[in-house]
C-alpha positions, 0 to 999 in steps of 0.5 A, a space after each residue: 113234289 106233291 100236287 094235293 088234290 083239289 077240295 082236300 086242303 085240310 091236310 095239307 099242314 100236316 104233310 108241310 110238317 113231315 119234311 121238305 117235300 115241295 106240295 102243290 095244292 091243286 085248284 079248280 081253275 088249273 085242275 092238274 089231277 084232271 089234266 094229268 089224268 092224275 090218280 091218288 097215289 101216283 107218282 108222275 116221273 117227268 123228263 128233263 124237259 119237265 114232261 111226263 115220262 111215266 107214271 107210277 101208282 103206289 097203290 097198285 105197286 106197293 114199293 115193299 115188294 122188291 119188284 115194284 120198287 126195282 121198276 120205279 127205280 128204273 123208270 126214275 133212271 130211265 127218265 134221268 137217262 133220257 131213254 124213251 118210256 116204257 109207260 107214257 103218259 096218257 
């Protein structure tokens, strides 16, 4: 799922179009990028309880390099595997 930060709602039609994707809009009264400490371009890894197991920065990490992909892979089984994260969540 996708949480589209508060106060950019005029392109949020055009990421509903791309595909399937589930996209939350964010609002003020519920603010989950500040909650969650949320950057643009994180990708928030949650456990099966549906808490925050790690987050992931596509800026900082670009997935064309094999290495940054290799490590979101791995947090991503890392969470299905019920292990304990390597990267918490602040």
């Amino acid at each position: 799922m996708a949480v589209n930060e508060n106060g950019y709602e005029s392109g949020q039609q055009k990421m509903s179009d791309l595909g399937d994707l589930p996209l939350l809009q964010d609002v003020s009264s519920a603010n989950v990028w500040e909650s969650w400490g949320i950057r643009f371009r994180d990708v928030v890894i949650l456990n099966e309880k549906n808490e925050c197991f790690a987050i992931f920065n596509l800026t900082d990490n670009n997935l064309s390099e094999a290495k940054n992909y290799a490590a979101l892979k791995a947090l991503m089984e890392a969470a299905i595997n019920g292990e304990a994260s390597s990267s918490p969540c602040p």
